[in-house]
C-alpha positions as CSV (number, residue, x, y, z in Angstrom):
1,X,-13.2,-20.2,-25.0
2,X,-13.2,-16.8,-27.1
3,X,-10.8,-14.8,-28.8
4,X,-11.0,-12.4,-26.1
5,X,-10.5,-14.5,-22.8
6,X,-7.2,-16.5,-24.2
7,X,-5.9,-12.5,-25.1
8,X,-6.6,-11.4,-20.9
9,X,-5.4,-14.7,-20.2
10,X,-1.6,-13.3,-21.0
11,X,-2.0,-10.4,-19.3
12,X,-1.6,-9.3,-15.8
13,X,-3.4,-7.7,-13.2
14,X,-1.9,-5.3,-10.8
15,X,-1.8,-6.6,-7.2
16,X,-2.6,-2.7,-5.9
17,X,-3.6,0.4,-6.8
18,X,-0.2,2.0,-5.9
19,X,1.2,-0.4,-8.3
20,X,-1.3,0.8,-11.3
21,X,-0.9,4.2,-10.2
22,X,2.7,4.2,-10.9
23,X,2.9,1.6,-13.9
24,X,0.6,4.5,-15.6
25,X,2.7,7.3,-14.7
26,X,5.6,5.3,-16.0
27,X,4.1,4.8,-18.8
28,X,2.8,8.2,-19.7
29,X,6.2,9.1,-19.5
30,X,7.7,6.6,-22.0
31,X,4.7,7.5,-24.7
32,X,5.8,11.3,-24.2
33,X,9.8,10.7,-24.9
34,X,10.3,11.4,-20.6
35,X,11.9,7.8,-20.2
36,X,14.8,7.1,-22.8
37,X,15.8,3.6,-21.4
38,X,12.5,1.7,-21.8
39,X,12.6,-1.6,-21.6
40,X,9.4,-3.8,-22.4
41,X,7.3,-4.5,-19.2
42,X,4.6,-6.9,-17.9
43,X,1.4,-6.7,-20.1
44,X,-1.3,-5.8,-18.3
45,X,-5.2,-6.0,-18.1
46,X,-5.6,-3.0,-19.5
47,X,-4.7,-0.2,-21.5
48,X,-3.3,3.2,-20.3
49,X,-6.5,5.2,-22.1
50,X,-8.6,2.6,-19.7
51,X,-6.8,4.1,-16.5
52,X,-7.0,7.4,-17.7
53,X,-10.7,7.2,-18.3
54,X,-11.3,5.5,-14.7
55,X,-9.2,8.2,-13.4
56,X,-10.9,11.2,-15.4
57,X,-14.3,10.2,-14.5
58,X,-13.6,9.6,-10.6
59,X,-12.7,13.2,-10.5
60,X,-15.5,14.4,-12.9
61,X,-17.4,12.8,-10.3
62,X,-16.1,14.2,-7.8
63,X,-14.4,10.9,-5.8
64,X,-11.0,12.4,-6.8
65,X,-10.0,15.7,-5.7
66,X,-7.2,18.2,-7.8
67,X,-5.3,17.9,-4.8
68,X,-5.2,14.3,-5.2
69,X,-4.4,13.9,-8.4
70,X,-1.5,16.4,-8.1
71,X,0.0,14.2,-5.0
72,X,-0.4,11.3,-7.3
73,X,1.5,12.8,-10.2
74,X,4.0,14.5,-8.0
75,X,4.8,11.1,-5.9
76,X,4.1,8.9,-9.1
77,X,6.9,10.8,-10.7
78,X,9.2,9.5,-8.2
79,X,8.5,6.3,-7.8
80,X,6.8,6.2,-4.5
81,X,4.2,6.6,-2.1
82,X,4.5,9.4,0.2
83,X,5.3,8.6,4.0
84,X,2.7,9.4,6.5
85,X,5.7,9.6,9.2
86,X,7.5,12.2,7.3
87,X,6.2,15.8,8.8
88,X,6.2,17.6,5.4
89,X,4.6,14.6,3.5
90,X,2.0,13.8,6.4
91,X,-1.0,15.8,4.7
92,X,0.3,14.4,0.9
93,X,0.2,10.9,2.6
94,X,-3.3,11.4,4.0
95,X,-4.4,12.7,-0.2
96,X,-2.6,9.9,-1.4
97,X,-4.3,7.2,0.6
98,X,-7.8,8.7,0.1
99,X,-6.9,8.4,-3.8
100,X,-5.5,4.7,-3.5
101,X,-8.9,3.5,-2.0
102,X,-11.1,5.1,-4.4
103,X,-9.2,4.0,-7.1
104,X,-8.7,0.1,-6.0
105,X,-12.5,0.1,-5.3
106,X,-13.1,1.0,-9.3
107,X,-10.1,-0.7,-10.5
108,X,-11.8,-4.0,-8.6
109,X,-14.8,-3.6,-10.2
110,X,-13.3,-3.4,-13.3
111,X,-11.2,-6.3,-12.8
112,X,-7.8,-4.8,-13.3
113,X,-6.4,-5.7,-9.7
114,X,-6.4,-8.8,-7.9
């Protein structure tokens, strides 16, 4: 077995893309000084620069939309998925569930979620 495969071996994939989508906001936030209290975390699959890329290219390529990645950034801020049932979160909801499939379809492909 390579060098490489025992390194992934200790790492873990994400079960979602909700859950990558908010470990990376997290994270963001502890690089840039936002998060005080960090304690270390789960290492995972992949780097934050890996989701950023995915991410960056999906709306290059039109996938992702500005709106969505504004619902994902104000939502991932807080910590959770906005509620469909909710009247003033209904159309975020709809953004934010768009965004989740097209980023679990590339994050399966690149092996990053279960």
């Amino acid at each position: 077995m390579n060098t490489l495969q025992n390194t992934h071996d200790n790492m873990e994939k994400f079960h979602n893309a909700e859950q990558m989508c908010f470990w990376f906001v997290y994270s963001k936030s502890v690089q840039s000084g936002l998060v005080q209290h960090h304690r270390p975390g789960t290492r995972r699959i992949c780097e934050l620069l890996d989701v950023e890329t995915m991410i960056t290219k999906l709306y290059l390529s039109g996938r992702l939309s500005e709106e969505q990645l504004a619902v994902m950034k104000k939502f991932g801020d807080k910590r959770r998925a906005p509620h469909q049932y909710i009247w003033a979160e209904n159309h975020d909801a709809y953004l934010w569930n768009g965004a989740m499939q097209v980023i679990e379809n590339a994050a399966r492909k690149n092996g990053w979620i279960d």
